[in-house]
C-alpha positions as a Markdown table, in Angstrom:
| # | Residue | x | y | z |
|---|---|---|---|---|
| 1 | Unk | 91.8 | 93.6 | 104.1 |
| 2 | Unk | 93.0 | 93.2 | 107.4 |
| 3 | Unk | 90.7 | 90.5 | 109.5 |
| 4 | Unk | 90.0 | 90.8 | 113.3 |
| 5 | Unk | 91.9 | 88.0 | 114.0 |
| 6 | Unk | 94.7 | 89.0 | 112.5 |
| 7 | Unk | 95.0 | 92.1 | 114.9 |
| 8 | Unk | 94.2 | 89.9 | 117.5 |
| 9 | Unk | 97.4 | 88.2 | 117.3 |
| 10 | Unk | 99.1 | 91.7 | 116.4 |
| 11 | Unk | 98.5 | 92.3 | 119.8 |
| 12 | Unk | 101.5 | 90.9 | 121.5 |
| 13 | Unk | 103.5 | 92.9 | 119.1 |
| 14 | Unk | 102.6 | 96.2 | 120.5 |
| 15 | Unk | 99.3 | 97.1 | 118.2 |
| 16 | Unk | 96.1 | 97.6 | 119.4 |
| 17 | Unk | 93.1 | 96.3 | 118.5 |
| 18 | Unk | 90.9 | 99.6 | 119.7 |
| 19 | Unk | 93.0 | 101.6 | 117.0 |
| 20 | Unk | 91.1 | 99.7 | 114.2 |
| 21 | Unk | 88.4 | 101.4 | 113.2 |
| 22 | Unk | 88.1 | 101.3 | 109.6 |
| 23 | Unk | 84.5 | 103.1 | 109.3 |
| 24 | Unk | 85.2 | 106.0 | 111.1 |
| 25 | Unk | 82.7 | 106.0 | 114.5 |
| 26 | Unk | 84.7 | 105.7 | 117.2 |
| 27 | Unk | 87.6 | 108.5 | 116.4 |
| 28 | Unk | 85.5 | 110.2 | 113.5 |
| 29 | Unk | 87.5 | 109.4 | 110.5 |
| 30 | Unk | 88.8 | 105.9 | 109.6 |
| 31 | Unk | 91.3 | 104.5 | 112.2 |
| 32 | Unk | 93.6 | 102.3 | 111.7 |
| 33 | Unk | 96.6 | 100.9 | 113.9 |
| 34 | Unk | 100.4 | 101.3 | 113.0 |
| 35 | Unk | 100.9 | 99.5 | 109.8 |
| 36 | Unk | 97.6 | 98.5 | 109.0 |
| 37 | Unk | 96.3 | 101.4 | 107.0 |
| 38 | Unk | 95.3 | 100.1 | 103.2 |
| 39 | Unk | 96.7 | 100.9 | 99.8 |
| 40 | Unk | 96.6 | 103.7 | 98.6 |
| 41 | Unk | 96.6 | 105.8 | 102.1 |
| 42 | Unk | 100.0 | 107.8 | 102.8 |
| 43 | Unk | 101.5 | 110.1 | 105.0 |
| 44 | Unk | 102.5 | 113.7 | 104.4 |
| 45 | Unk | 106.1 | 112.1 | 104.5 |
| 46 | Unk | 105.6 | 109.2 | 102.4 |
| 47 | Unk | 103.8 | 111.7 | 99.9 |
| 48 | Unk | 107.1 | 113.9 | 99.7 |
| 49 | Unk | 109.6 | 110.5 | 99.4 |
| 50 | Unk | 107.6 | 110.4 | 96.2 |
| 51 | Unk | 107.4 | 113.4 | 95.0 |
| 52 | Unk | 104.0 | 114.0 | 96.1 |
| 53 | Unk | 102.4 | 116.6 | 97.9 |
| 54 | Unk | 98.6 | 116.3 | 99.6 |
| 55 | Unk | 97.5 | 119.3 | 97.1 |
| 56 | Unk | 94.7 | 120.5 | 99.3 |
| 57 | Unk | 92.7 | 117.7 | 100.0 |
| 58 | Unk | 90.9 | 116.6 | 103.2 |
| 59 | Unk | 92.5 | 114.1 | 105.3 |
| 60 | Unk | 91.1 | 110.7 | 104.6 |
| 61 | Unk | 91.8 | 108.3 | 107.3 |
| 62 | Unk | 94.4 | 108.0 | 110.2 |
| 63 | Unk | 97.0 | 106.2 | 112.1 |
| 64 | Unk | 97.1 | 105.7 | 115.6 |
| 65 | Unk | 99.8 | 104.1 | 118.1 |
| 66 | Unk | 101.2 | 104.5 | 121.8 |
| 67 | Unk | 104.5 | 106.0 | 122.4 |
| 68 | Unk | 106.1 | 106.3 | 125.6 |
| 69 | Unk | 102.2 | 106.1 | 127.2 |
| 70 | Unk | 101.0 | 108.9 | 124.7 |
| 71 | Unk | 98.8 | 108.6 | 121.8 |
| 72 | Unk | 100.3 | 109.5 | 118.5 |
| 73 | Unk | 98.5 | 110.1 | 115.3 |
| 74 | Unk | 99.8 | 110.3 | 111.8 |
| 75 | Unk | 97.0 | 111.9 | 108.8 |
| 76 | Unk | 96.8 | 109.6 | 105.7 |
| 77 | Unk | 96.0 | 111.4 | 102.6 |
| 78 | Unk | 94.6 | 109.6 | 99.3 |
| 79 | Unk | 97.8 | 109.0 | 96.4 |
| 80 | Unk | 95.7 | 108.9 | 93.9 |
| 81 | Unk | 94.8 | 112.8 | 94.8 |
| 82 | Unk | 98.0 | 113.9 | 95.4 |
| 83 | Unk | 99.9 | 116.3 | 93.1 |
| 84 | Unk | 103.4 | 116.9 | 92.3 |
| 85 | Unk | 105.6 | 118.7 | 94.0 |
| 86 | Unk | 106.5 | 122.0 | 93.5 |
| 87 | Unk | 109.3 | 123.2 | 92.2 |
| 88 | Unk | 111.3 | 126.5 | 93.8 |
| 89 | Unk | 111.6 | 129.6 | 91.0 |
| 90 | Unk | 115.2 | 131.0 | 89.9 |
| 91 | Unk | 114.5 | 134.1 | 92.4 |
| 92 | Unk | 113.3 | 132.0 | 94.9 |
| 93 | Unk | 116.6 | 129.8 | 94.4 |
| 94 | Unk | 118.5 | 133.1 | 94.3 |
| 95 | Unk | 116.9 | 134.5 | 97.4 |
| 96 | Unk | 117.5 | 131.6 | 99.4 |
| 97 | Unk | 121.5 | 131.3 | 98.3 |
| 98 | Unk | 121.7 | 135.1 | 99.4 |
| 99 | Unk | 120.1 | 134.6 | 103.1 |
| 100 | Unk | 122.4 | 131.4 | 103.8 |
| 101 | Unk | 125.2 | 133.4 | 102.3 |
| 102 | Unk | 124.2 | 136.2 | 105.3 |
| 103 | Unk | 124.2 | 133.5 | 107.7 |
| 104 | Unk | 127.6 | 132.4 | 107.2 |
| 105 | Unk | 129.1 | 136.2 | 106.7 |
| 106 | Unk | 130.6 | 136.8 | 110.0 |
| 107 | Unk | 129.5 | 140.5 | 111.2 |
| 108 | Unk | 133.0 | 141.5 | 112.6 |
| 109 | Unk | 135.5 | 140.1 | 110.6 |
| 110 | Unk | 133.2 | 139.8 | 107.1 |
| 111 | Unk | 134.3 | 136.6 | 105.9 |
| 112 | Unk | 132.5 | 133.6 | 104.8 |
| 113 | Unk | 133.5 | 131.1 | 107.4 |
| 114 | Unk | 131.8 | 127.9 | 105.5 |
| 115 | Unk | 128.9 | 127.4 | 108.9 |
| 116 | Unk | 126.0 | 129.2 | 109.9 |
| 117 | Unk | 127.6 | 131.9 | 112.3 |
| 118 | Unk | 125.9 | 131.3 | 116.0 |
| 119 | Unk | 123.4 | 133.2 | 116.7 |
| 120 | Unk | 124.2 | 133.7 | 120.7 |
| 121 | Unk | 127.7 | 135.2 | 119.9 |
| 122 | Unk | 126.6 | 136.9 | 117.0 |
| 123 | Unk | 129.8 | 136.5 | 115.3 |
| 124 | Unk | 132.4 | 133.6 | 114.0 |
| 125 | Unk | 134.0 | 131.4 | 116.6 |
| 126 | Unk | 137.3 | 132.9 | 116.0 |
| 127 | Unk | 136.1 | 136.7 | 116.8 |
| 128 | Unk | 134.3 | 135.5 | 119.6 |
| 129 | Unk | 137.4 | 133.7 | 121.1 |
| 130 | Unk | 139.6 | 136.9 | 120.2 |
| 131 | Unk | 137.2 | 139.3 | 122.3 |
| 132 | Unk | 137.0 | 136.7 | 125.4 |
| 133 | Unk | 140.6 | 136.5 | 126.4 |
């Protein structure tokens, strides 16, 4: 557990001691400062680096900091009520090879040029050069 004085002298690092509030009455849910929050508390990206996902649950305490003279606020979610993540079906597999196939299909000339055709030319960079000149 992380004692006062301990973020006391955490303050000439850049945390702030009016981010810790671990029972929840001054922001409404447990507050902690950046890289204070306990065990067991995750992000929604820290969930996903381990195969997790949040799986519905409420958010259970939260992370505050200053950035650039703006708050910021990351959710923590409980691991130990996370679930797996989900895994994409064959059609949904299939599907999504077909539409980034479409992407790369240039309109004019109908070939697969290997990169997402831009969307402000509407065609490859080669057709788009040959109707400029």
């Amino acid at each position: 557990m992380t004692t006062v004085a301990e973020l006391e002298t955490a303050r000439g690092r850049g945390w702030f001691i009016q981010f810790y509030d671990p029972d929840g009455q001054r922001y409404g849910l447990p507050t902690y400062p950046f890289r204070f929050a306990p065990a067991g508390l995750l992000t929604a990206r820290q969930l996903r680096a381990r195969g997790l996902r949040p799986g519905g649950q409420d958010v259970a305490a939260q992370i505050l900091w200053r950035h650039r003279r703006t708050r910021r606020v990351a959710y923590l979610y409980r691991a130990d009520l996370a679930l797996p993540k989900r895994t994409a079906t064959a059609a949904q597999l299939a599907a999504i090879g077909k539409a980034l196939a479409a992407r790369r299909t240039c309109p004019t000339c109908g070939q697969d040029k290997g990169y997402c055709i831009p969307r402000s030319a509407g065609e490859c960079n080669e057709c788009a050069d040959r109707w400029s000149r």
